[in-house]
C-alpha positions as CSV (number, residue, x, y, z in Angstrom):
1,X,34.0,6.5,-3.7
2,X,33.5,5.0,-7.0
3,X,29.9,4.2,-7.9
4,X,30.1,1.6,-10.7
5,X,28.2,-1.5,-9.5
6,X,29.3,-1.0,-5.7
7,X,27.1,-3.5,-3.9
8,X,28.5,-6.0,-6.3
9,X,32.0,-6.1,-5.8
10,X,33.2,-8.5,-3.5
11,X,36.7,-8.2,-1.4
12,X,39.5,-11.2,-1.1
13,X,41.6,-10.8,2.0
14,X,44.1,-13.5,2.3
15,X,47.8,-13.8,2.8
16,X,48.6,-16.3,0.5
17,X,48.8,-14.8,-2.8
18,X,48.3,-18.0,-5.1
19,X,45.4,-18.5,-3.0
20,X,43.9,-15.6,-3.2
21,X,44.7,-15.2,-6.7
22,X,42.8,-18.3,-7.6
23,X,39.9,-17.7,-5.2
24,X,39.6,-14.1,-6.9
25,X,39.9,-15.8,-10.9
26,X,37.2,-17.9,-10.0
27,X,34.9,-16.0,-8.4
28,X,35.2,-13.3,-10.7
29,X,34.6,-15.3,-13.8
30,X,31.6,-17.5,-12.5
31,X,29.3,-14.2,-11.0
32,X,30.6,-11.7,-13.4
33,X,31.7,-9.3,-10.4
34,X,34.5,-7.4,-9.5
35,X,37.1,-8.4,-7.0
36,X,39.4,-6.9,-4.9
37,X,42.6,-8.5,-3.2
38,X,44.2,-7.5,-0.2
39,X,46.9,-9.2,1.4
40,X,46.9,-7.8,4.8
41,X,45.0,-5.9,7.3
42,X,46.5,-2.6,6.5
43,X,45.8,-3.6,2.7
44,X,42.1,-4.4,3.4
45,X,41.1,-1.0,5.5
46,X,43.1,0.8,2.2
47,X,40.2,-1.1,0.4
48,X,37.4,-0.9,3.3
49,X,37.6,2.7,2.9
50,X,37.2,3.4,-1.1
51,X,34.3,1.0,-1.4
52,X,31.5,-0.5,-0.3
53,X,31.3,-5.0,-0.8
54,X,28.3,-7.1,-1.6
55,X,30.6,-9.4,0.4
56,X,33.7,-9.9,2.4
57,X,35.7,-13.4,2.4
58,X,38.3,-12.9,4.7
59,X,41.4,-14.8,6.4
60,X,41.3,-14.4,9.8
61,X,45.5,-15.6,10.4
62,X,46.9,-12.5,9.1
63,X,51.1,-11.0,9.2
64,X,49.1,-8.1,10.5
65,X,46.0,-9.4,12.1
66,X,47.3,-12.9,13.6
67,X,44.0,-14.0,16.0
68,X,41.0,-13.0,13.7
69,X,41.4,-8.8,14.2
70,X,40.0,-8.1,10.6
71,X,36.8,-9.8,11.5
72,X,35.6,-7.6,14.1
73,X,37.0,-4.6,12.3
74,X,35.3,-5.8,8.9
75,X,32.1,-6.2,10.8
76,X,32.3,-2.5,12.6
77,X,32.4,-0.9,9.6
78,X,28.8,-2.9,8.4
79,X,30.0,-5.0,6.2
80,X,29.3,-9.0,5.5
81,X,31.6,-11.4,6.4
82,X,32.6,-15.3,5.3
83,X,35.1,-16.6,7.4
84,X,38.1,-18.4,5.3
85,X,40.2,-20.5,7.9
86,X,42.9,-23.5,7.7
87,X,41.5,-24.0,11.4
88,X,39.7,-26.9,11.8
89,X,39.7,-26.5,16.0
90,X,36.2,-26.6,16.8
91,X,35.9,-24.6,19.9
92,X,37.4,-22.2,17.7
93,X,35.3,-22.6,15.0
94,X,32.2,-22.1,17.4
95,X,33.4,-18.8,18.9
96,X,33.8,-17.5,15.4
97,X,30.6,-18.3,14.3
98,X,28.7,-16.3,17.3
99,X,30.4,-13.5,15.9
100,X,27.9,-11.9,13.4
101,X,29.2,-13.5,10.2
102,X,27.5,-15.4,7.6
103,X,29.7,-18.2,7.3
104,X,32.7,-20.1,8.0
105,X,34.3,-22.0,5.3
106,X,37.8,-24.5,5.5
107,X,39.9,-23.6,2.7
108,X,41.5,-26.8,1.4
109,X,41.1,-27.0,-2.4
110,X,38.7,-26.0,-5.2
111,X,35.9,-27.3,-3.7
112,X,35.7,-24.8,-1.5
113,X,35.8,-22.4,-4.2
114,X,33.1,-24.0,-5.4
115,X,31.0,-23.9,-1.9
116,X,31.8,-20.1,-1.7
117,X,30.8,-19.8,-5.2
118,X,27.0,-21.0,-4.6
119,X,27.0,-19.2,-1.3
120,X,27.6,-15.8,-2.9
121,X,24.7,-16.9,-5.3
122,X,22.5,-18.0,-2.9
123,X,23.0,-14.9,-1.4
124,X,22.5,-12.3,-4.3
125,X,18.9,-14.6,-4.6
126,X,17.8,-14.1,-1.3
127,X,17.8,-10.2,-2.0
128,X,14.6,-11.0,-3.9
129,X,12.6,-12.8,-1.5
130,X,10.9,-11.2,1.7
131,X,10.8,-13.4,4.9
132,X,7.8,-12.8,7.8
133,X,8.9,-13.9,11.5
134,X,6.0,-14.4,14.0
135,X,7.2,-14.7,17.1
136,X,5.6,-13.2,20.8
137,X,9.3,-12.7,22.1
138,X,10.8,-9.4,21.1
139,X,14.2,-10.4,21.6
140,X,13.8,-13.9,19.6
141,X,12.1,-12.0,16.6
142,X,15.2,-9.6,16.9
143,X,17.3,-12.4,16.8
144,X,15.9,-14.2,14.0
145,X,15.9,-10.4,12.1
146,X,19.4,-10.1,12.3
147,X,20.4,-13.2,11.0
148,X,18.1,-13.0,8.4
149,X,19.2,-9.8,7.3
150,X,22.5,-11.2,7.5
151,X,21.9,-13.3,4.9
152,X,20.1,-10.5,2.5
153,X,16.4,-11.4,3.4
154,X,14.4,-8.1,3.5
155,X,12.5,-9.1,6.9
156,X,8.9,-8.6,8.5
157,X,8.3,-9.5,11.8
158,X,5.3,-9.6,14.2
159,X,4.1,-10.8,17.6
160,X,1.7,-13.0,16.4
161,X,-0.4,-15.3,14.3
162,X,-3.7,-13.5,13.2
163,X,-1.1,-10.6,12.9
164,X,0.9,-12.6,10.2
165,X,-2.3,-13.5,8.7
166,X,-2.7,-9.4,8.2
167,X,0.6,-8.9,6.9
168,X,0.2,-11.5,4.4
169,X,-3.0,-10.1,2.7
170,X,-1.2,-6.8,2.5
171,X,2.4,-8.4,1.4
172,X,1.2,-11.1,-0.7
173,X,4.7,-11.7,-2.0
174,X,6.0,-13.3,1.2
175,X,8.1,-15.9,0.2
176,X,8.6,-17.6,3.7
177,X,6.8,-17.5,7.1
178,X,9.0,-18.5,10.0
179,X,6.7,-19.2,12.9
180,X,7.0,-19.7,16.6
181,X,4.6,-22.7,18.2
182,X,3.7,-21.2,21.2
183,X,1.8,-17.7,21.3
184,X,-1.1,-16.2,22.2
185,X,-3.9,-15.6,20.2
186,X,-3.2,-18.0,17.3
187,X,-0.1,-20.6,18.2
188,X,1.8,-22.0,15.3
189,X,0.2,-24.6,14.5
190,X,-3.3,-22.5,13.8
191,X,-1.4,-20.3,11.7
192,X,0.4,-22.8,9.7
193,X,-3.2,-24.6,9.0
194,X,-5.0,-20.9,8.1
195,X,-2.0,-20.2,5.9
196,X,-2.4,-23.1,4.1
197,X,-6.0,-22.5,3.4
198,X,-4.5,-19.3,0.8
199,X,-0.9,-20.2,-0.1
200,X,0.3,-23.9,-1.3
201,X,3.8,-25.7,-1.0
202,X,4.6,-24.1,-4.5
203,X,4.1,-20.5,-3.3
204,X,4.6,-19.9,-0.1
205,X,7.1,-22.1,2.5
206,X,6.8,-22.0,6.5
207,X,9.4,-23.3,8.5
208,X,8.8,-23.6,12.1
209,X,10.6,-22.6,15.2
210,X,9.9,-24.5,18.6
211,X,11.6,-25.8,22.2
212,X,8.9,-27.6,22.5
213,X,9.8,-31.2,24.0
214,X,6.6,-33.5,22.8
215,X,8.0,-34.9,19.7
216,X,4.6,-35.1,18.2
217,X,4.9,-31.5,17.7
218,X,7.2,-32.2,14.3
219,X,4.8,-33.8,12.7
220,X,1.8,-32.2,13.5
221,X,3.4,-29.5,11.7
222,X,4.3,-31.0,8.9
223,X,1.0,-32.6,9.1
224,X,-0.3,-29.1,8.4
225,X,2.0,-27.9,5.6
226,X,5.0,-26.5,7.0
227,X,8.3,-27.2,4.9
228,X,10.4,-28.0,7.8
229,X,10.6,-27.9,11.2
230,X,13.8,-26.3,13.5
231,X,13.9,-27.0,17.2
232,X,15.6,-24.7,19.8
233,X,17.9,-23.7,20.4
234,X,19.5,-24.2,17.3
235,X,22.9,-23.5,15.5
236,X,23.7,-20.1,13.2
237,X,24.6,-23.2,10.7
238,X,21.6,-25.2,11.1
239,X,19.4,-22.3,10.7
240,X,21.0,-20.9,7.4
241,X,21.3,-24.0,6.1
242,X,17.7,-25.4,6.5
243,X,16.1,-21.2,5.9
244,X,18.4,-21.5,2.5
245,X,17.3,-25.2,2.0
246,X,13.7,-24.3,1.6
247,X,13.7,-20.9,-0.6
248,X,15.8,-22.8,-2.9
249,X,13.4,-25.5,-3.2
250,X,10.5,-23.0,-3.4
251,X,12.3,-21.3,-6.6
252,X,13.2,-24.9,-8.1
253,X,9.1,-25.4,-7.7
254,X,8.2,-22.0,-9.2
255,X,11.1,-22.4,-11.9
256,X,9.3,-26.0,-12.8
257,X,5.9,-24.3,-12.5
258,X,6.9,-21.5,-14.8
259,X,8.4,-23.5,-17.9
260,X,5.1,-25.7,-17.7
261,X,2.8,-21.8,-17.9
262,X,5.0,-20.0,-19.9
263,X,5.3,-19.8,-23.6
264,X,9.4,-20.2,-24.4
265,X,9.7,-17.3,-26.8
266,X,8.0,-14.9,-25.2
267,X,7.6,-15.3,-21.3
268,X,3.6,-15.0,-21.6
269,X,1.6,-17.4,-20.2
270,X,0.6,-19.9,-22.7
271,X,-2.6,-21.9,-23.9
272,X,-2.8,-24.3,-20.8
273,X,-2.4,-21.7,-18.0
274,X,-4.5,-19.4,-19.8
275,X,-7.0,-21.9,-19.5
276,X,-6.7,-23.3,-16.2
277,X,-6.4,-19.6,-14.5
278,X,-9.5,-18.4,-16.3
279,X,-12.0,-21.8,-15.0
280,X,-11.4,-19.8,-11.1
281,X,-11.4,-16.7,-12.4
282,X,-14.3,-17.1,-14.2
283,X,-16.8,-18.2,-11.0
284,X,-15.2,-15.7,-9.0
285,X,-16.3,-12.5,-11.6
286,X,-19.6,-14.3,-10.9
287,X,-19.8,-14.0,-7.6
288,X,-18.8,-10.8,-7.4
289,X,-20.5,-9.3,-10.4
290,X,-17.6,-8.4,-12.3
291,X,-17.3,-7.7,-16.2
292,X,-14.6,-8.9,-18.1
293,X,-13.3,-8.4,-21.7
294,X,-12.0,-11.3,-24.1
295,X,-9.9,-10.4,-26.9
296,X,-8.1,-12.4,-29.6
297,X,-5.1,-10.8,-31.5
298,X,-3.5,-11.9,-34.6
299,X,-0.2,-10.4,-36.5
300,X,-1.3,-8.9,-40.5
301,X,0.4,-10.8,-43.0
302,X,2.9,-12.7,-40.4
303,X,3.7,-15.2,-43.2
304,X,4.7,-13.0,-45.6
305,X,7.2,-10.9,-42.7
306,X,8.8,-15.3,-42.2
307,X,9.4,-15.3,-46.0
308,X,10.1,-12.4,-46.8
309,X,12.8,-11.7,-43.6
310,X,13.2,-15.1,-42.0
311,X,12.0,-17.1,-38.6
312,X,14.8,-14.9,-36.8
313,X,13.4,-11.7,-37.7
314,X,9.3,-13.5,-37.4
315,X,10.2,-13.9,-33.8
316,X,11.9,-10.5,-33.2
317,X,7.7,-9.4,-34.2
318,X,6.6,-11.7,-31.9
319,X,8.4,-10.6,-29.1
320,X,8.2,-6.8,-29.7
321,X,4.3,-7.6,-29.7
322,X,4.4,-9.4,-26.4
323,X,5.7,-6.9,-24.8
324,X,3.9,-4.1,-25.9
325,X,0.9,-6.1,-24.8
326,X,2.4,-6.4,-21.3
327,X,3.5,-3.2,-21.1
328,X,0.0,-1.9,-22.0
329,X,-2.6,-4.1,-19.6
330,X,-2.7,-4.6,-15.9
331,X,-0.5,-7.4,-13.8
332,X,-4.4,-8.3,-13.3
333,X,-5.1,-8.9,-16.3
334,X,-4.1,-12.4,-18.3
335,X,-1.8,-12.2,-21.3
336,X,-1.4,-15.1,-23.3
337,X,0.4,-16.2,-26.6
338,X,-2.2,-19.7,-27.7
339,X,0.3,-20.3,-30.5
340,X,2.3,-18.9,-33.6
341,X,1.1,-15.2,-34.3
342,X,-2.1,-15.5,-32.1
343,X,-2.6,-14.0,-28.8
344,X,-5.5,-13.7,-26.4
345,X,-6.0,-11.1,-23.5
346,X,-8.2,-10.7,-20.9
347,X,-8.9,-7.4,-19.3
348,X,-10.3,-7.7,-15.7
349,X,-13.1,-5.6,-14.1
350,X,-13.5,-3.1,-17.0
351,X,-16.3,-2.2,-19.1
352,X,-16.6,-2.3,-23.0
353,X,-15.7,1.6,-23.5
354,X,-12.7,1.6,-21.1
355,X,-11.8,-2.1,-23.0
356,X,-12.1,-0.6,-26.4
357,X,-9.5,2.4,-25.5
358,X,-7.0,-0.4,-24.4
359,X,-7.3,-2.4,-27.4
360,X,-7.1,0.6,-30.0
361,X,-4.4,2.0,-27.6
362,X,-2.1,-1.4,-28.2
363,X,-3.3,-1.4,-32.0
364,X,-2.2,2.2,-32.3
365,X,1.1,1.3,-30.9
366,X,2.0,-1.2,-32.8
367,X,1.2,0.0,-36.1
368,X,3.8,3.3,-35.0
369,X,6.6,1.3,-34.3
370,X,9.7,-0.1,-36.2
371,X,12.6,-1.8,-35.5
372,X,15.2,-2.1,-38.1
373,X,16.8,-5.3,-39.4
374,X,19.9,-4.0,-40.8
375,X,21.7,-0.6,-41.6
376,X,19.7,-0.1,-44.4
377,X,16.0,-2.1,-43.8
378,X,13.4,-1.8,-40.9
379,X,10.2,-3.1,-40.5
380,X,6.7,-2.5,-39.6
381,X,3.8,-4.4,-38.6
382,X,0.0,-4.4,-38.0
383,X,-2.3,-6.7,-35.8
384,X,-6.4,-7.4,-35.7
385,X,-8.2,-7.4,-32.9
386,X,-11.6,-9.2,-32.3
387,X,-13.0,-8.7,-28.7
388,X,-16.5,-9.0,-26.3
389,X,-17.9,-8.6,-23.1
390,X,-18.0,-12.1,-21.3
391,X,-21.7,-12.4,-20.6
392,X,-21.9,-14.3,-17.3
393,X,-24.7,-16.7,-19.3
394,X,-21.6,-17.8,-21.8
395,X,-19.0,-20.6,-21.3
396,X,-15.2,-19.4,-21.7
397,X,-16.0,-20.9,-25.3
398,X,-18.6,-19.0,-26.2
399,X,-16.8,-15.8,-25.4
400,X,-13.5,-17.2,-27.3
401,X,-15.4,-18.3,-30.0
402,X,-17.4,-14.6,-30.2
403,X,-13.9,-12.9,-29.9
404,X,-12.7,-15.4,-33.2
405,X,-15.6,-13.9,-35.2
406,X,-14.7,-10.6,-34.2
407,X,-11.5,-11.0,-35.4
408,X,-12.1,-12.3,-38.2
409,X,-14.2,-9.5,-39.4
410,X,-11.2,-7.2,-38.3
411,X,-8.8,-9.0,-40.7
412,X,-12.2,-9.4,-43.8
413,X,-12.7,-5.4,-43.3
414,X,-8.6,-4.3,-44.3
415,X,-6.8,-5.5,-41.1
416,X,-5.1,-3.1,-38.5
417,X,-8.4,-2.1,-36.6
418,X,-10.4,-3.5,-33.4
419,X,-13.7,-4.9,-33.5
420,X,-15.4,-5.0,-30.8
421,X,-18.8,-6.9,-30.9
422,X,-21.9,-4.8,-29.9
């Protein structure tokens, strides 16, 4: 079996070659995939065999396969299946859709396309994203795991809610919590409320799952922070559609959310999250007695490398710099560009000695490392650093400021060295 990009590759099976043709041209020039045809059932197994598919999109009225054979093949063999049909019966449509396939699209035109298009996208997303179901019933949670999985979730599920509340201090990259109302322990509606005390709309989304007949129900839910609300029994379509809904809106938030605490160039955070993270980071190391090193970085002579080599090659430094700072501190630690060639880092829960090998490490680093410009030029650079020991007594300006005059007798004494102040 050929191993180049295998979950990627996506198989077309559909007897109407123009179709197929144009389906396959579109698909393969909007997700940069590869795309296989088959025109048959006997075509598609030839296929099935050789490779393995992100995804299949299959016609179900076949010369070979008349009443919908390949999809129950296709699905033997553990593969994912989209439905194309010219069948618009709906008692039809229904029985195909408790089959274990993703979707069921008409094919009429290129909107269609288009709709099969952003579901293949929506599904190479999800990949990312892990989804916790909290449910007492073993069969519902089973359920509710295979049609998540179905659509590329990786899935966690427990029984119940202080359970889910575990899972999520030891997962804390949970993207969605899909809760049941009634449980014992800790119903829904508890555990949509305690989740909310830890996780915000912007991080986290909970959609809940209930039969329960008091219409007040809904909105006490979303009175208590859940995204949506799905009541049972529900369709395969109304539950991918509203489970898709909300991790799309989450990752529109967190897109939003990221330009605002990002710096363009560099993907660090910039000036204004730096400052806003460190105001709550800075009473919690309080509280729990925890030291903290401030350190401000600048690039040697960064004017002369813009005159002498340009704003293209300027940022190239500045890039190359950002990340060999993230490369070399913690995901704990705070990296931050404030602006032009100045930087600021601040390394969590460490002591001056441990800081000061960090610091000299990243200086070292950077003063061994080239990148060429052309086939005949490359170019080296140096950076100062000024750093301290946040005394609990000192404002984030005071340290800042200390870190400043640190630096600047790092750049006064011959650049390309850390000073650390005593």
């Amino acid at each position: 079996m050929e191993d180049q990009k295998r979950d990627e590759r996506i198989l077309i099976v559909e007897d109407n070659k123009t179709l197929a043709k144009l389906i396959s041209k579109k698909i393969a020039q909007a997700l940069e995939v590869e795309v296989d045809v088959a025109y048959s059932l006997a075509e598609a197994k030839l296929f099935l065999a050789r490779y393995k598919y992100f995804i299949t999109l299959l016609d179900i009225n076949l010369p070979d396969a008349p009443n919908g054979e390949i999809v129950n093949y296709v699905l033997k063999k553990k593969h994912r299946v989209i439905v194309l049909s010219a069948n618009i019966d709906k008692e039809f449509r229904t029985e195909m859709l408790k089959k274990n396939i993703i979707d069921y699209v008409n094919k009429g035109g290129t909107g269609d396309i288009d709709y099969i298009i952003k579901i293949i996208e929506r599904l190479k997303k999800n990949q990312d994203h892990k989804v916790l179901v909290v449910d007492d019933s073993m069969v519902f949670r089973k359920q509710m795991q295979n049609m998540l999985e179905n659509m590329f979730f990786q899935v966690i599920t427990v029984a119940h809610g202080e359970e889910a509340l575990g899972m999520l201090q030891a997962k804390p990259d949970i993207s969605l919590v899909l809760t049941d109302y009634n449980m014992p322990v800790m119903d829904g509606l508890e555990l949509t409320y305690e989740i909310r005390q830890s996780y915000s709309k912007d991080e986290l989304c909970i959609v809940a799952l209930s039969g329960n007949e008091d219409e007040e129900v809904s909105a006490l839910f979303l009175k208590r922070g859940a995204n949506d609300y799905i009541k049972k029994p529900f369709s395969k379509e109304e539950f991918s559609v509203r489970v898709n809904n909300s991790i799309e809106a989450l990752e529109n938030i967190q897109t939003i959310m990221n330009y605002a605490n990002r710096d363009y160039l560099t993907g660090l955070y910039n000036r204004r999250y730096f400052y806003k993270t460190m105001g709550e980071y800075i009473e919690d190391a309080k509280e729990k007695g925890e030291k903290f090193a401030v350190a401000m970085i600048d690039i040697d002579h960064f004017k002369n490398v813009n005159d002498s080599y340009g704003h293209d090659v300027g940022d190239k430094v500045i890039i190359t710099l950002s990340d060999i700072l993230r490369s070399s501190t913690s995901p704990r630690d705070i990296v931050s560009r404030f602006g032009g060639e100045e930087f600021c880092i601040v390394l969590k829960d460490i002591n001056r000695a441990s800081a000061f090998d960090i610091l000299e490490r990243i200086r070292s680093q950077v003063a061994n490392y080239s990148f060429s410009i052309d086939k005949e030029k490359s170019i080296h650079f140096t950076i100062s650093i000024g750093a301290v020991i946040h005394n609990n007594d000192d404002t984030l300006e005071d340290s800042l400021n200390e870190a400043d005059m640190m630096l600047y007798k790092a750049k006064n004494s011959g650049r390309n060295q850390v000073i650390f102040e005593a």
